[in-house]
One Martini backbone bead per residue (centre of mass of N, CA, C, O) as a GRO file, in nm:
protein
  313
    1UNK     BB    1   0.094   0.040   0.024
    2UNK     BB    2   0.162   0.351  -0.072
    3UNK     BB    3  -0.030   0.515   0.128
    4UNK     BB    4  -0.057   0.753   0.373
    5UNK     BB    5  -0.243   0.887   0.683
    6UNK     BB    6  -0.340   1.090   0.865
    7UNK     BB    7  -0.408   1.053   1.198
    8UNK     BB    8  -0.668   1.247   1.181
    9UNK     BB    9  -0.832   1.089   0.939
   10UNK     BB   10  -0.896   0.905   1.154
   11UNK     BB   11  -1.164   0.743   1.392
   12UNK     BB   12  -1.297   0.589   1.589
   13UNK     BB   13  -1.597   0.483   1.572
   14UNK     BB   14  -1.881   0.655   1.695
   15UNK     BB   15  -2.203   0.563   1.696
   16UNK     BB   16  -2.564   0.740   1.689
   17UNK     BB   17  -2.872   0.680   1.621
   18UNK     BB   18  -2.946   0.950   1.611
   19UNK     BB   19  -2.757   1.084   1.419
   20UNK     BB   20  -2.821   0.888   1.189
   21UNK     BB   21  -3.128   1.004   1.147
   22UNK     BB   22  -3.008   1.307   1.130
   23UNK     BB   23  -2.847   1.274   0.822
   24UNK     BB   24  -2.872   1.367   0.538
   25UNK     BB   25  -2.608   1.217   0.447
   26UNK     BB   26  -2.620   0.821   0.367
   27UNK     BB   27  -2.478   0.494   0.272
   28UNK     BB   28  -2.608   0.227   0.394
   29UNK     BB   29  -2.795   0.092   0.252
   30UNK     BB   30  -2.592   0.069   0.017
   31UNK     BB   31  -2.372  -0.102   0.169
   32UNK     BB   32  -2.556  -0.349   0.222
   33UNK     BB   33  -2.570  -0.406  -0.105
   34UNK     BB   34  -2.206  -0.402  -0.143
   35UNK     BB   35  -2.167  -0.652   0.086
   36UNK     BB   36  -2.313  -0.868  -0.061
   37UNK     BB   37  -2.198  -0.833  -0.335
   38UNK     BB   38  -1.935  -0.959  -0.197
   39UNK     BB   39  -2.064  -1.205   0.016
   40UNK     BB   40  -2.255  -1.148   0.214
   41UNK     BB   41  -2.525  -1.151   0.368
   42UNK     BB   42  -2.863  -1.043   0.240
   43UNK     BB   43  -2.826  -0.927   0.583
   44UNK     BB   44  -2.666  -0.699   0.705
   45UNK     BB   45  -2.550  -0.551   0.960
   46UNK     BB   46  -2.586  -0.262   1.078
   47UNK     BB   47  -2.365  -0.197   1.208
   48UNK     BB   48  -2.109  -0.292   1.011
   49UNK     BB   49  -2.250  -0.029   0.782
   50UNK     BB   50  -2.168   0.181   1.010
   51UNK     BB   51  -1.850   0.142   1.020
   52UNK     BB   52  -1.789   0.131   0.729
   53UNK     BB   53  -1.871   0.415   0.664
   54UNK     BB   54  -1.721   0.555   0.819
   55UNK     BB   55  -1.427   0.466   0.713
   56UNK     BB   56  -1.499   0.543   0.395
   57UNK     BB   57  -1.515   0.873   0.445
   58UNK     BB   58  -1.250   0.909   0.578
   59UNK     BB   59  -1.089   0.823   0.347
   60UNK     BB   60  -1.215   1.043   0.126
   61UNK     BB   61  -1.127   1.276   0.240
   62UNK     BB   62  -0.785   1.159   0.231
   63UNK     BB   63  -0.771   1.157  -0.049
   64UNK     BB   64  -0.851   1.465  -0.102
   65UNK     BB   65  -0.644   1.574  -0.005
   66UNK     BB   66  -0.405   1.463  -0.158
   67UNK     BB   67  -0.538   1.565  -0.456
   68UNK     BB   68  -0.470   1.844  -0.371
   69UNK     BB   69  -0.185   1.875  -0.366
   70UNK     BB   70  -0.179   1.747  -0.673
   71UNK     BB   71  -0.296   1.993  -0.781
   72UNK     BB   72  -0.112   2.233  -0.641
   73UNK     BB   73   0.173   2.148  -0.802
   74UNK     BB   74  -0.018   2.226  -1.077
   75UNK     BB   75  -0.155   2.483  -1.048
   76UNK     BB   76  -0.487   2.394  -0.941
   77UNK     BB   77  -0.816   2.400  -0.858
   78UNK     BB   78  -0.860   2.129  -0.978
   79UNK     BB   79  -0.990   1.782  -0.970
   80UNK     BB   80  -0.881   1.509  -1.105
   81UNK     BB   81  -0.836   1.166  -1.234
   82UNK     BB   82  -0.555   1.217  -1.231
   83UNK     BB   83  -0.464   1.263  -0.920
   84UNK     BB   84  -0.573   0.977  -0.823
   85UNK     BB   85  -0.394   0.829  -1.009
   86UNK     BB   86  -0.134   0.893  -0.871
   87UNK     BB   87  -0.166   0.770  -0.595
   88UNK     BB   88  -0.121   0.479  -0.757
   89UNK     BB   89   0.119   0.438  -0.919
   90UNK     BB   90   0.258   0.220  -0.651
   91UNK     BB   91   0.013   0.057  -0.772
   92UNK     BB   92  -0.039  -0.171  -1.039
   93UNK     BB   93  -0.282  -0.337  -0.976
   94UNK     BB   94  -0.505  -0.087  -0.855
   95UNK     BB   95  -0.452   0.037  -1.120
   96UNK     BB   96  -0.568  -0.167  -1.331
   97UNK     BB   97  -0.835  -0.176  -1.241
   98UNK     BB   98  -0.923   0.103  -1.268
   99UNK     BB   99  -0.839   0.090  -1.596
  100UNK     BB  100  -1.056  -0.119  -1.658
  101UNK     BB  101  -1.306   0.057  -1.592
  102UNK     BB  102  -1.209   0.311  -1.736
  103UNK     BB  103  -1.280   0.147  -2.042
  104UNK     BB  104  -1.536   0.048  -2.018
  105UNK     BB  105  -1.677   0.344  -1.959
  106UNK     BB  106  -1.574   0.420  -2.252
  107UNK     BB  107  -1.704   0.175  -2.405
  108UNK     BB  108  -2.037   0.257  -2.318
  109UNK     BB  109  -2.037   0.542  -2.423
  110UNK     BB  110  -2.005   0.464  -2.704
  111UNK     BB  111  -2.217   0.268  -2.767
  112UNK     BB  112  -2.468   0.468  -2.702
  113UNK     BB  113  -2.385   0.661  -2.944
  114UNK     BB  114  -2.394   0.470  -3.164
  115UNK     BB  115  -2.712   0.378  -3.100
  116UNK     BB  116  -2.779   0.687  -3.185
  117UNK     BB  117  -2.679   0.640  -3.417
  118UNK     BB  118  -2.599   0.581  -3.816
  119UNK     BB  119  -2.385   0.399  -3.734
  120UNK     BB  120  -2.179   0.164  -3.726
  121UNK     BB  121  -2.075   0.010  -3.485
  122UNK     BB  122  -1.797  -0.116  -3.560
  123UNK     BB  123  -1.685   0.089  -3.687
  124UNK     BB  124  -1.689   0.287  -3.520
  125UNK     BB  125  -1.529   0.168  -3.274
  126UNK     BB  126  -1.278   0.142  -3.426
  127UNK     BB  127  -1.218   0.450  -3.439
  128UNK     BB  128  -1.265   0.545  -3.128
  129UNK     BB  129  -1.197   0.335  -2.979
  130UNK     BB  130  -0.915   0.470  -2.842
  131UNK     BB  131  -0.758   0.443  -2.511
  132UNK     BB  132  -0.476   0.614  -2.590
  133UNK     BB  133  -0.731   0.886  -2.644
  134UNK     BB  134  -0.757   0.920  -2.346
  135UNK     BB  135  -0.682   1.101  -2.056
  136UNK     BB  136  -0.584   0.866  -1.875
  137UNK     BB  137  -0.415   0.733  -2.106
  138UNK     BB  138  -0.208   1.007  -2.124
  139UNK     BB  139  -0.121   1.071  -1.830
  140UNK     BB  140   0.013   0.761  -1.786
  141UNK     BB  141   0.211   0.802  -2.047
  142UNK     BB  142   0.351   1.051  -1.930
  143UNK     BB  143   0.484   0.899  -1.649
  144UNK     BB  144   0.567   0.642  -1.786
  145UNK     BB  145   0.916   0.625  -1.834
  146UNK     BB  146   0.960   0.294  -1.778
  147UNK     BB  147   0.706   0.085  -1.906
  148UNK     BB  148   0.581  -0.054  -1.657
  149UNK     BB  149   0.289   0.079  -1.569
  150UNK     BB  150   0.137  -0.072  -1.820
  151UNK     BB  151   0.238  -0.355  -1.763
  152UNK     BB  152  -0.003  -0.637  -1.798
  153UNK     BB  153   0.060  -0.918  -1.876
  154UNK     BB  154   0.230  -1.012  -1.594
  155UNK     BB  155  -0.059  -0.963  -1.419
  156UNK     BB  156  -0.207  -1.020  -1.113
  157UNK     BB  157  -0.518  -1.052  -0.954
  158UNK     BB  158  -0.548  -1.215  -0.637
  159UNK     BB  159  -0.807  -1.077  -0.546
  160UNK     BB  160  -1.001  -1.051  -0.710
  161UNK     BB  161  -1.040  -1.369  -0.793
  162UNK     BB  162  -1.119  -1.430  -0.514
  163UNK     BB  163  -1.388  -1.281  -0.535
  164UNK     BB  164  -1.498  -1.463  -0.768
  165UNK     BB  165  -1.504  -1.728  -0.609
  166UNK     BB  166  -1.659  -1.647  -0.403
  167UNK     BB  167  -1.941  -1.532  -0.596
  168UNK     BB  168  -1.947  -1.849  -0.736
  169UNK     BB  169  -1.989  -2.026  -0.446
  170UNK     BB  170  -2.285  -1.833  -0.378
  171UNK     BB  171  -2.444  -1.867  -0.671
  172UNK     BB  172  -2.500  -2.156  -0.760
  173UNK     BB  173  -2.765  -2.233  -0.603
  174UNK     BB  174  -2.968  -2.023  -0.654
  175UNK     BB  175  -3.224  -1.877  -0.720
  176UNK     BB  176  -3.426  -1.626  -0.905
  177UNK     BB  177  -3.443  -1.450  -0.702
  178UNK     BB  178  -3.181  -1.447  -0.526
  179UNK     BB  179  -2.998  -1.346  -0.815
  180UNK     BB  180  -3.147  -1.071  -0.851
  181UNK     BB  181  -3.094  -0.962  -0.594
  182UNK     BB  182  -2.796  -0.966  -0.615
  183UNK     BB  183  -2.780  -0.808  -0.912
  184UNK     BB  184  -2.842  -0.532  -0.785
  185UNK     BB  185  -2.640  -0.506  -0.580
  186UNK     BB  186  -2.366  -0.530  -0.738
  187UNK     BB  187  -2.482  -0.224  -0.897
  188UNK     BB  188  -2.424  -0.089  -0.646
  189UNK     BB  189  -2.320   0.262  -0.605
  190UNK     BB  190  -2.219   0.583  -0.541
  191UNK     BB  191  -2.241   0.814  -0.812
  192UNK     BB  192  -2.328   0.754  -1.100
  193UNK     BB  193  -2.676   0.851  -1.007
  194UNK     BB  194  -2.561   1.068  -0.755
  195UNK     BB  195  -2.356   1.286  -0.715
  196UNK     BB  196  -2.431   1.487  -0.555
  197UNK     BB  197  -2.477   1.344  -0.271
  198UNK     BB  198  -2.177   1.264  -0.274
  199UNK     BB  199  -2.074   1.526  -0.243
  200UNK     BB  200  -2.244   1.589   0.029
  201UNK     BB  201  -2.091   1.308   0.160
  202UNK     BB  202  -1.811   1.427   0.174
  203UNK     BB  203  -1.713   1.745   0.092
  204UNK     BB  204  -1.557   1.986   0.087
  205UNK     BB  205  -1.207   2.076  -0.091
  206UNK     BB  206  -1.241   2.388  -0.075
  207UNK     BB  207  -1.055   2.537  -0.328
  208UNK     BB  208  -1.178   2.283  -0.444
  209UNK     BB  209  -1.250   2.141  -0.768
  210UNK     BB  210  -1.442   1.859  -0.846
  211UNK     BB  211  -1.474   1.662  -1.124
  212UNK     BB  212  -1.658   1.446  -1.270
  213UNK     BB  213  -1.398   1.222  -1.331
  214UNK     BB  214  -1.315   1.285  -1.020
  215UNK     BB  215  -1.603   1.136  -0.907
  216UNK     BB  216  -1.551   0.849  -1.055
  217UNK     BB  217  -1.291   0.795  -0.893
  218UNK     BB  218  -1.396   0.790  -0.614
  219UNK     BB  219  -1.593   0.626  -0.616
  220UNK     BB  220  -1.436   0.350  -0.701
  221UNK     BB  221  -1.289   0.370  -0.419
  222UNK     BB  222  -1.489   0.361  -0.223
  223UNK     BB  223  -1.619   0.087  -0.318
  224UNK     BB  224  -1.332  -0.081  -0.279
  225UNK     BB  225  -1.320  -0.033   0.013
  226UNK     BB  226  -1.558  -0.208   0.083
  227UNK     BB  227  -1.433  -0.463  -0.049
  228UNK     BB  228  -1.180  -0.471   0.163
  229UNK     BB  229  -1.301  -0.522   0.423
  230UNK     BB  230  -1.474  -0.778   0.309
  231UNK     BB  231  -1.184  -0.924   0.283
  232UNK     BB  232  -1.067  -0.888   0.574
  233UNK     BB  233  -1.284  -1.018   0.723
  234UNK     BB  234  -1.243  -1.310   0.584
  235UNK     BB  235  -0.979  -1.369   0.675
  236UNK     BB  236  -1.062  -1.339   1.002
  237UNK     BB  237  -1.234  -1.582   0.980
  238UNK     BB  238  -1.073  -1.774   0.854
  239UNK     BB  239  -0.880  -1.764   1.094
  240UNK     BB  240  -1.128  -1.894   1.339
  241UNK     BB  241  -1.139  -2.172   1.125
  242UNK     BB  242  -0.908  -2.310   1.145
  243UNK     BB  243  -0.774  -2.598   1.029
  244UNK     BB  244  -0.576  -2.833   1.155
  245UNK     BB  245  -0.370  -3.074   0.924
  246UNK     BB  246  -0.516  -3.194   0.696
  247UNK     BB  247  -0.578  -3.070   0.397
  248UNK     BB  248  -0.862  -3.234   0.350
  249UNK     BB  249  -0.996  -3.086   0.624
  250UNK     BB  250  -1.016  -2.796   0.481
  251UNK     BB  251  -1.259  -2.795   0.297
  252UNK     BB  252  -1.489  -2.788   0.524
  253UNK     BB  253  -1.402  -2.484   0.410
  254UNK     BB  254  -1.512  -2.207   0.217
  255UNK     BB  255  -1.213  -2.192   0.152
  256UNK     BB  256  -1.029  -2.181  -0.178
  257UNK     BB  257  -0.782  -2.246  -0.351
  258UNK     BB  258  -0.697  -2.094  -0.623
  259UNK     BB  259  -0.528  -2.302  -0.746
  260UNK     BB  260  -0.696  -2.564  -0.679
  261UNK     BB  261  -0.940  -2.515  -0.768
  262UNK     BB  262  -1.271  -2.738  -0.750
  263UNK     BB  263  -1.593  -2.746  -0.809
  264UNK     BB  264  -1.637  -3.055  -0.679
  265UNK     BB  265  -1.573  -2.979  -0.376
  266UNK     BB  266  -1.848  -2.789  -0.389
  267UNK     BB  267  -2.171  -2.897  -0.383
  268UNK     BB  268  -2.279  -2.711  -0.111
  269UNK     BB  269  -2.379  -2.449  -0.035
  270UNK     BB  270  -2.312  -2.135   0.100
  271UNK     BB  271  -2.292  -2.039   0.408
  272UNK     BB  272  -2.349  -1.718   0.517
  273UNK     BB  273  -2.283  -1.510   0.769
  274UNK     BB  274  -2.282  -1.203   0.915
  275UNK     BB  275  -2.098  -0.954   0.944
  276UNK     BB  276  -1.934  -0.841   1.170
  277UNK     BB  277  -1.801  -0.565   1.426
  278UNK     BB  278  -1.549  -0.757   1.515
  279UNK     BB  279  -1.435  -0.814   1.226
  280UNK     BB  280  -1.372  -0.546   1.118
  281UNK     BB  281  -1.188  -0.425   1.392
  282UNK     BB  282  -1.003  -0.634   1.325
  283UNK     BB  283  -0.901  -0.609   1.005
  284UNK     BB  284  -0.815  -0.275   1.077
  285UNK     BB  285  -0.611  -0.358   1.275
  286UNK     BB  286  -0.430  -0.538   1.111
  287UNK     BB  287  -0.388  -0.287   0.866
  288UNK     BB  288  -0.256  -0.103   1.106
  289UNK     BB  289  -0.026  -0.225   1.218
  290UNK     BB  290   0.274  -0.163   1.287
  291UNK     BB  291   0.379  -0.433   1.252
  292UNK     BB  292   0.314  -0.455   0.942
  293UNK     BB  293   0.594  -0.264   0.911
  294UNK     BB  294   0.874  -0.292   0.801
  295UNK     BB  295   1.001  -0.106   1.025
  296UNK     BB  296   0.795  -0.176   1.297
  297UNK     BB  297   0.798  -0.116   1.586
  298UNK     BB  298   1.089   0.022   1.735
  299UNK     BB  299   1.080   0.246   1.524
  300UNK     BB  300   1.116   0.597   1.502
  301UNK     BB  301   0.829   0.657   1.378
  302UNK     BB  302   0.657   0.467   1.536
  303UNK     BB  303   0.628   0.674   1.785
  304UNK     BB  304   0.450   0.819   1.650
  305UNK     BB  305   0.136   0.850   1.587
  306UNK     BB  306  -0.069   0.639   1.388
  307UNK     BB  307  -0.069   0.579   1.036
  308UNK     BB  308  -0.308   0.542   0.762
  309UNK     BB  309  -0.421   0.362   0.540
  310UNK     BB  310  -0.513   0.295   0.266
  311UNK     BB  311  -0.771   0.072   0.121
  312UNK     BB  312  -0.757   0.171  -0.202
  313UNK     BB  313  -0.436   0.269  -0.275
   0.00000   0.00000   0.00000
């Protein structure tokens, strides 16, 4: 993780069912519903979704400090989704999911132009689709000096592959109605269709100002972010049921090892509990751990008050 943040930038949520009730914008209900669509149970904790929820803002406004900042350096008022871009540099994974979202979003863009219009589709599209000619394609060409920053051919993204094996092996058995619920869950997102709000619920960036393009990569952070919590929440599970022993003894746990998967090993639907806020609790202790930073525990740095990494950047 390549970006840390100031001591300020978190603090423990104490979160008070009145204050929950009186905030003009928040996105429990939405964060419970991108919760299961990562795989947790279909009704997941009001609490845990309120813990998430603190989480997920202080982080989004401590990214939005850093972008500001990348921003005043090129001497602009404006944040765009350059800047958001520059802080992934140094996690090439991280970068390249975000690039393959936004190749995606701007696939489906030109894709409605084309149907909007009476050109050939494949034509249009074979002209001008040519992801090398965004903007965001064109920043990231400009900054990677050394052509390995966008160089993702032996790039394995083994975070993204877990995920899609948990939705995959939770999916399994669903019949069409639990399977449309589910499929609604995966489409929330923060910002899509609501971009107001979602600025509304960041809150101000002082004297700059965050474009269209710049609250689009805002929002799939905050995303990754729920999904970041959500996959070391199960990790966290994952090490409270650990089975000491025999290989074969390991498979009657819900977790599959990547490199062996085969689906014939778990032929019964898989029963998922909802995520505590104790399993979140301890998650995000474990990844702001001093311990767990290259320097250690006893190093001169980690003197000063602990400091919290990104969980999506």
């Amino acid at each position: 993780m390549s970006n840390v943040m100031q001591d300020s930038a978190f603090t423990k949520p104490v979160i008070d069912v009145q204050d929950y009730k009186n905030e003009p914008r928040n996105y429990t209900a939405e964060i419970r519903q991108m919760m299961h669509g990562f795989g947790d149970h279909s009704e997941p904790l009001l609490e845990t979704a309120k813990i998430i929820e603190e989480v997920v803002l202080n982080q989004m406004r401590a990214i939005v400090k850093k972008a500001c900042e990348v921003a005043d350096m090129r001497e602009s008022h404006f944040v765009s989704s350059e800047d958001f871009l520059f802080l992934l540099r140094k996690d090439k994974v991280k970068l390249q999911r975000l690039v393959n979202y936004l190749k995606l979003k701007e696939f489906k863009t030109s894709m409605y132009k084309t149907l909007d219009s009476d050109l050939d589709p494949f034509t249009d599209i074979s002209r001008d689709d040519e992801t090398s000619k965004t903007p965001f394609m064109k920043f990231l060409n400009h900054i990677d000096n050394t052509g390995e920053l966008l160089n993702d051919k032996n790039l394995v993204d083994h975070v993204k592959h877990r995920r899609s094996m948990r939705i995959e092996l939770m999916t399994r058995k669903m019949d069409e109605a639990r399977y449309l619920e589910f499929s609604k869950a995966r489409a929330v997102s923060f910002a899509n269709k609501n971009r107001h709000k979602f600025s509304d619920w960041v809150g101000s960036a002082g004297e700059f100002t965050i474009t269209k393009s710049g609250y689009t990569v805002l929002g799939y952070l905050a995303y990754e972010t729920v999904a970041q919590i959500v996959d070391l929440a199960f990790l966290v599970r994952q090490d409270q049921n650990k089975i000491y022993g025999d290989s074969i003894d390991r498979l009657r746990l819900s977790y599959p090892n990547p490199i062996t998967y085969k689906p014939y090993q778990y032929p019964k639907p898989i029963m998922i509990k909802p995520i505590t806020p104790a399993e979140v609790s301890e998650a995000l202790r474990r990844y702001w751990s001093p311990q767990l930073e290259i320097t250690g525990p006893f190093h001169r740095w980690t003197l000063r008050k602990p400091h919290m990494k990104f969980l999506s950047c």
